[in-house]
Structures are given as structure tokens and as C-alpha cells.
C-alpha positions as CSV (number, residue, x, y, z in Angstrom):
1,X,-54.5,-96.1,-94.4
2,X,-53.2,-98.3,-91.0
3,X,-56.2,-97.2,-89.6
4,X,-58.5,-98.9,-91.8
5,X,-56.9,-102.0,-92.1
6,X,-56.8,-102.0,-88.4
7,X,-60.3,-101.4,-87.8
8,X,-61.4,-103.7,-90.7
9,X,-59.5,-106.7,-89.1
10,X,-58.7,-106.3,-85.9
11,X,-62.1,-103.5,-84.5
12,X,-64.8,-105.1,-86.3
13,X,-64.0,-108.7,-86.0
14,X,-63.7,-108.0,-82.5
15,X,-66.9,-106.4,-82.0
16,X,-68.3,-109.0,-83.9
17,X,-66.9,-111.4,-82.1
18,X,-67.9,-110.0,-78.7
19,X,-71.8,-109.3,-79.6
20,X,-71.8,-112.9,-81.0
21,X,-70.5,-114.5,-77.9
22,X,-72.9,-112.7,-75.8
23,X,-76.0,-113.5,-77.9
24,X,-74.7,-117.2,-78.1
25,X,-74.9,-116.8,-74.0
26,X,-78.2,-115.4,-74.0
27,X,-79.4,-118.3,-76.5
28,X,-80.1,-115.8,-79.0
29,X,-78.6,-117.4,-81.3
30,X,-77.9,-120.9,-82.3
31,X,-73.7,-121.9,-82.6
32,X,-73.2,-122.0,-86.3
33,X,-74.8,-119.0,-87.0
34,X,-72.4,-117.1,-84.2
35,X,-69.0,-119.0,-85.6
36,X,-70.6,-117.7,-89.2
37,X,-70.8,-113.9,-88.0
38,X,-67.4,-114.4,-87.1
39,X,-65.9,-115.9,-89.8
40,X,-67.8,-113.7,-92.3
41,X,-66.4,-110.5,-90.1
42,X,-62.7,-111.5,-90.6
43,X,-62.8,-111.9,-94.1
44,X,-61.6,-108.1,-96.1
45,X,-64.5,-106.5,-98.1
46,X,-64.2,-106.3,-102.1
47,X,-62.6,-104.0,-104.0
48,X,-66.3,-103.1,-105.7
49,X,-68.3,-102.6,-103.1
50,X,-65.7,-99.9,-101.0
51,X,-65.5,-98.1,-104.8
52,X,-69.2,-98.0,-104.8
53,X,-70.1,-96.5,-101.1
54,X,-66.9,-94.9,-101.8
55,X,-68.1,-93.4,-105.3
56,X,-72.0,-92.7,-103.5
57,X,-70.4,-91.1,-100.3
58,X,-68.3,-88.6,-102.4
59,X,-65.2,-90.1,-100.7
60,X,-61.4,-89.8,-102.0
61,X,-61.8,-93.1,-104.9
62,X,-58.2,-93.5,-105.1
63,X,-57.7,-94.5,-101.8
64,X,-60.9,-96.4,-101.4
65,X,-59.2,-98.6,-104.4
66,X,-55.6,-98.7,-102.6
67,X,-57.4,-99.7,-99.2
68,X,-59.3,-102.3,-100.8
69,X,-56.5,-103.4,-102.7
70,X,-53.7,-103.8,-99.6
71,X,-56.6,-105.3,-97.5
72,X,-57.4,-108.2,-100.2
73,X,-53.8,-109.1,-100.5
74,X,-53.3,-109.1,-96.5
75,X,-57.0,-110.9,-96.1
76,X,-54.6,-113.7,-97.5
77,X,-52.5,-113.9,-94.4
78,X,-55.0,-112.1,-91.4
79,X,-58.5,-114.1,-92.4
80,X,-57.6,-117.5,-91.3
81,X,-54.9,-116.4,-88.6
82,X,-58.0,-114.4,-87.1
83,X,-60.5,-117.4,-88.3
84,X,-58.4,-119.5,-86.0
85,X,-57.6,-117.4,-83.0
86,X,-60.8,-117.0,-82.2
């Protein structure tokens, strides 16, 4: 359960982060669109969508549910701390 927290705060927003930077360098994209990948990347998915990949993938639902559930209630705190470190 850390594990996925971790990676859906602090991995993917990262990566995110990282590959938007670079393609702002490049000019491959313009600046709102890069800040907007990032912002979009912080932000914890919903509770419906990880029961439906969840549900589709054959995965464990109950702790798809719980995952999504502690990550919406800590998206409260992390999302605008990570919004405004980066």
C-alpha cells in the first residue's frame, strides 16, 4: 500500500515533471501546457476509475478501493505541497 502512494505522488509527478521540463527546453511545448501536465500529475486519481481498471484487470478490488480511498484523503495535504515545490 506505501508503495503506491509513493509512486502515485512522489514517481509519477516526478517523471512528469522531468519529461515536461525537457520538452519545455526543446520548445516542444508551450509553458502552460508543461505547468498543466504537472499540476494534473500531482493530483490522486478517483476512487472510480482505479475500481474500474481495477475490476477489468482482475486485480484485488478491495485494495484498489482502500488505495484510492487513503490517496484522496492525503491528495488533501500532498497536491498543493507538490503543486508548489515544483
Amino acid at each position: 500500500n506505501a508503495f503506491v502512494q509513493v509512486f502515485n505522488f512522489g514517481v509519477d509527478s516526478s517523471v512528469v515533471f522531468g519529461v515536461s521540463r525537457l520538452l519545455l527546453k526543446w520548445k516542444w511545448l508551450q509553458e502552460p501546457l508543461a505547468n498543466g501536465m504537472v499540476v494534473t500529475s500531482c493530483l490522486s486519481m478517483t476512487i472510480n476509475m482505479v475500481l474500474v481498471l481495477t475490476k477489468s484487470s482482475g486485480g484485488d478490488e478491495a485494495s484498489a478501493i482502500f488505495n484510492a480511498s487513503v490517496g484522496n484523503m492525503m491528495g488533501v495535504i500532498l497536491s498543493p505541497l507538490l503543486i508548489l515545490g515544483y
